[in-house]
KEMIPA-647441 format. One record per atom (N, C-alpha, C): z, x, y; residue number from 1. Coordinates in Angstrom, 2 decimals, padded with zeros to 5 digits. Each point is the difference from the previous one (the first is absolute). Layout:
% KEMIPA-647441
zz|xx|yy|seq
Z|X|Y|NUM;
...
This chain:
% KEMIPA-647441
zz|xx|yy|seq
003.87|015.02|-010.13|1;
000.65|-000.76|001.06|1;
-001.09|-000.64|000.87|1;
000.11|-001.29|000.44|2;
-000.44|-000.78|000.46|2;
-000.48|000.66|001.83|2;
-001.16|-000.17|000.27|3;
-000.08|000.56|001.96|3;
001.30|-000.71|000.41|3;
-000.02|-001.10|-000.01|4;
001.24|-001.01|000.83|4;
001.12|000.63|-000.26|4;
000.54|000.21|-001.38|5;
001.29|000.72|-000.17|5;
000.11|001.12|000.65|5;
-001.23|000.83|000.24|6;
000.08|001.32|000.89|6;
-000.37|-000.27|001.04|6;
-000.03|-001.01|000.54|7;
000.05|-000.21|001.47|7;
001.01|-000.49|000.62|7;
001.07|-000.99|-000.91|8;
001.29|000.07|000.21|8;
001.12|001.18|000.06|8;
-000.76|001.15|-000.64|9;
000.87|001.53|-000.41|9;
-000.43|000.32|001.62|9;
-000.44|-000.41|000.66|10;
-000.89|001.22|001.15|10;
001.34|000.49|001.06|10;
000.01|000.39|001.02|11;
001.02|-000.04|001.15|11;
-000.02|-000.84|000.54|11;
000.64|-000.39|000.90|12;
000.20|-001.24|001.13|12;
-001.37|000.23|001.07|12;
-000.14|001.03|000.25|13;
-000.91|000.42|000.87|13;
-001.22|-000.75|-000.20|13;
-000.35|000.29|-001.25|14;
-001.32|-000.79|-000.82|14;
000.05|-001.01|-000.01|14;
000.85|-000.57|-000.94|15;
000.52|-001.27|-000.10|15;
-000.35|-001.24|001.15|15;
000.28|000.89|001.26|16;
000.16|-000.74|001.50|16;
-002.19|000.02|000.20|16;
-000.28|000.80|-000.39|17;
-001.28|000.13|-000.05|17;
-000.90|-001.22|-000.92|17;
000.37|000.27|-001.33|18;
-000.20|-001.00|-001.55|18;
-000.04|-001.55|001.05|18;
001.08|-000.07|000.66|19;
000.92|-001.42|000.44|19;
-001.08|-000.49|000.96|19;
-001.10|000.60|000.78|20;
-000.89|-000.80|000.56|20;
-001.04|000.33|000.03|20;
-000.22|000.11|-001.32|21;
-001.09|-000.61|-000.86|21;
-000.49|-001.47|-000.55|21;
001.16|-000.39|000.10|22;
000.67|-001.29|-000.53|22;
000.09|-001.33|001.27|22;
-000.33|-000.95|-000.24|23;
000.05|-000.93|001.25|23;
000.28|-001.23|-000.80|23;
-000.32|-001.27|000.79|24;
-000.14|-001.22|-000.41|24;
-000.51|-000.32|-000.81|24;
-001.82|000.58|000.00|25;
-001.01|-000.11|-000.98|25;
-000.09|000.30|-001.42|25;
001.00|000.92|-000.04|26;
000.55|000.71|-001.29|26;
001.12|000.34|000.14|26;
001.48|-000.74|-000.19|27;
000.99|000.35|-000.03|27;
000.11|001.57|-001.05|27;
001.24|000.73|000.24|28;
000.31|001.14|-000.76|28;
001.03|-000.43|-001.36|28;
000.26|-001.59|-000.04|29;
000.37|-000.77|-000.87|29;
-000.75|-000.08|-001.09|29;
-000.92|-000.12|000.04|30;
-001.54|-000.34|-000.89|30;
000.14|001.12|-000.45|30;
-000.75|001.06|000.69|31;
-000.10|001.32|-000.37|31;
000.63|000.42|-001.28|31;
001.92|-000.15|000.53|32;
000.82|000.33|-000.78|32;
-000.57|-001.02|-001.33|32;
000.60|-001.01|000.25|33;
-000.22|-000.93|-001.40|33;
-001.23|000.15|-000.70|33;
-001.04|000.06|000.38|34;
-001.20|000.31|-000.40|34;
-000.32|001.41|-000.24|34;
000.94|001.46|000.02|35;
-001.00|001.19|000.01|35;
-000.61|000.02|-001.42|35;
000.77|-000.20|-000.76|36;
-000.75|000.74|-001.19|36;
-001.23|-001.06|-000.45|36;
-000.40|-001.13|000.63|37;
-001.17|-000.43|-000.59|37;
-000.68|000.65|001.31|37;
000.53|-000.28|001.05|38;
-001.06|001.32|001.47|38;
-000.79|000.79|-000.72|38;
000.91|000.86|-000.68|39;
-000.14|001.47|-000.03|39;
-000.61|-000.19|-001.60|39;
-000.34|-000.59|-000.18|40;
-001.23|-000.57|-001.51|40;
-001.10|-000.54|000.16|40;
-000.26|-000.12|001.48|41;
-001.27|-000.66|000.33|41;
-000.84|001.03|000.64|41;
-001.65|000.22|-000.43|42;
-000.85|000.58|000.45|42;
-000.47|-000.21|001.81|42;
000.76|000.16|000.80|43;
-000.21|-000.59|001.95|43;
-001.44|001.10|-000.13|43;
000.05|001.05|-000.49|44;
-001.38|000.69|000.34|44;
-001.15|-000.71|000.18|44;
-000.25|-000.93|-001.75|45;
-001.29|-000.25|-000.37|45;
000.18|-001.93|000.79|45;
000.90|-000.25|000.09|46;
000.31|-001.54|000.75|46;
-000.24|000.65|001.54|46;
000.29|000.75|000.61|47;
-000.57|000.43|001.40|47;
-001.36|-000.11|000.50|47;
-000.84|000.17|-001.29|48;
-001.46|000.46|000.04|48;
-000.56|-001.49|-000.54|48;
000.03|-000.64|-000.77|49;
-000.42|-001.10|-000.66|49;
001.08|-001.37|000.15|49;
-000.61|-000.78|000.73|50;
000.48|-001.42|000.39|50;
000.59|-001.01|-001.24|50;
-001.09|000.18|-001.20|51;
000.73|-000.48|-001.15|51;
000.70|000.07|-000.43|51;
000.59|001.41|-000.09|52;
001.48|000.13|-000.48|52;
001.13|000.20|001.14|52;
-000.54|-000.10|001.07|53;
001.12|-000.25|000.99|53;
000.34|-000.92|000.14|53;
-000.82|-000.87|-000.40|54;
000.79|-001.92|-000.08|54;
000.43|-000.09|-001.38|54;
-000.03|000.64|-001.24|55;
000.82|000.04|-001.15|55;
001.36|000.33|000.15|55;
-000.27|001.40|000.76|56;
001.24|000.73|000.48|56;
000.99|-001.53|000.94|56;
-000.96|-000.01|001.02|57;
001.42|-001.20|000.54|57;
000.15|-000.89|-000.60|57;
-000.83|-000.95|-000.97|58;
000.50|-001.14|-000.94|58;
001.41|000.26|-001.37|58;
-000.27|001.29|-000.39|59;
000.73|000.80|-000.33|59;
001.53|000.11|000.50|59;
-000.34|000.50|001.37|60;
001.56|-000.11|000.64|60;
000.61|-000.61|000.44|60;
-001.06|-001.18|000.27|61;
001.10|-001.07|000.14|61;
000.12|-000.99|-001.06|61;
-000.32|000.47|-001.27|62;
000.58|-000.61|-001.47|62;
001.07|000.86|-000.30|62;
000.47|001.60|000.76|63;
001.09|000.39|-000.28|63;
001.16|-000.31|000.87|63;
-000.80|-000.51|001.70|64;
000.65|-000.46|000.69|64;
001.13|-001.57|-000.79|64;
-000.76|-000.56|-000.57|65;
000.58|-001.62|-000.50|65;
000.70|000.82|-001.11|65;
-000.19|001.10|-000.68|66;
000.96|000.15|-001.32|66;
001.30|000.47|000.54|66;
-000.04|000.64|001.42|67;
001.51|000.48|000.51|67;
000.26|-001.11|000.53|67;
-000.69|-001.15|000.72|68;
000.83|-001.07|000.63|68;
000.87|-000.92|-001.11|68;
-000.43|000.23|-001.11|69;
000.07|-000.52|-000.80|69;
001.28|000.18|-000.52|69;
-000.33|001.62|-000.50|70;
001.84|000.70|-000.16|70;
001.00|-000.38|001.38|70;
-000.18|000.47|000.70|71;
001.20|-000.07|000.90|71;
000.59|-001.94|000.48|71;
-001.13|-000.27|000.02|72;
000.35|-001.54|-000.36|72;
001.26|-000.09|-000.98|72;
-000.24|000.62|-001.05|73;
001.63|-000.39|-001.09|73;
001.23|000.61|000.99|73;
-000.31|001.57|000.54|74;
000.86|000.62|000.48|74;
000.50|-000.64|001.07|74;
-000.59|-001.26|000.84|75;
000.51|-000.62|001.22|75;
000.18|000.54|000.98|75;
-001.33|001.55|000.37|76;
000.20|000.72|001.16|76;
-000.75|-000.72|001.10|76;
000.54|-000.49|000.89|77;
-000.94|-000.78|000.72|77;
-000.84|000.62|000.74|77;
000.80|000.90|000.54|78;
-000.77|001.01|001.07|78;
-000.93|000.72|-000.77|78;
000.04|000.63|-000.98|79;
-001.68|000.25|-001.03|79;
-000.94|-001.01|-000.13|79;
000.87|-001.27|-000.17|80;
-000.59|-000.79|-000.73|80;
-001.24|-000.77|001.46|80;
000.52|000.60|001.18|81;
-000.75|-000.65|001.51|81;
-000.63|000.81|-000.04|81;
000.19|001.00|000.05|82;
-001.06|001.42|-000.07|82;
-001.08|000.14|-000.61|82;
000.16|-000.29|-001.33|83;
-000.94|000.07|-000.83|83;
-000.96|-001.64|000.45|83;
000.34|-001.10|000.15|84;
-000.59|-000.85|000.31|84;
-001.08|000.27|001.36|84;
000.76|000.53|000.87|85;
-000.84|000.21|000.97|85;
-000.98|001.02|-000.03|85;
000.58|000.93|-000.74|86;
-001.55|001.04|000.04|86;
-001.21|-000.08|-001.38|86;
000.26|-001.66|-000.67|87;
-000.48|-000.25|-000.73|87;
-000.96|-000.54|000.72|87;
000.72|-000.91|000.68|88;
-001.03|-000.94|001.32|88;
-001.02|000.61|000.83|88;
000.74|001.14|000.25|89;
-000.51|000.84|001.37|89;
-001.70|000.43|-000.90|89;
000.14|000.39|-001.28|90;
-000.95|001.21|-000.85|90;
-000.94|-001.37|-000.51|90;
């Protein structure tokens, strides 16, 4: 099981905790749509070395355009602003 899926299992208590973590800069939208490539990426060795921390973000925001991409068919607009803007923002 996925961290995210067990962080959705947590209590409300947590949950309310999890919930501002999360801001503008990184919606908890992303997160969601994005965990399982998150949670496939090395943040350790991209923390420490600049090179692959700009792989890492060129990276996400080529996964960023592959979800704008999907939900584009789906006609969610409100994803579809979301994801635009914290494409912009990153």
């Amino acid at each position: 099981m996925s961290q995210w899926n067990q962080v959705q299992q947590l209590e409300i208590k947590f949950l309310e905790q999890v919930d501002q973590f999360y801001d503008d800069n990184f919606p908890m939208e992303i997160r969601h749509l994005l965990a399982q490539w998150i949670e496939c990426q090395d943040w350790e060795v991209a923390s420490n070395n600049e090179t692959m921390a700009t792989i890492l973000l060129q990276n996400l925001l080529i996964q960023l355009d592959e979800q704008l991409g999907r939900v584009s068919k789906e006609k969610n607009l409100l994803l579809i602003h979301n994801l635009k803007r914290i494409r912009k923002v990153l």
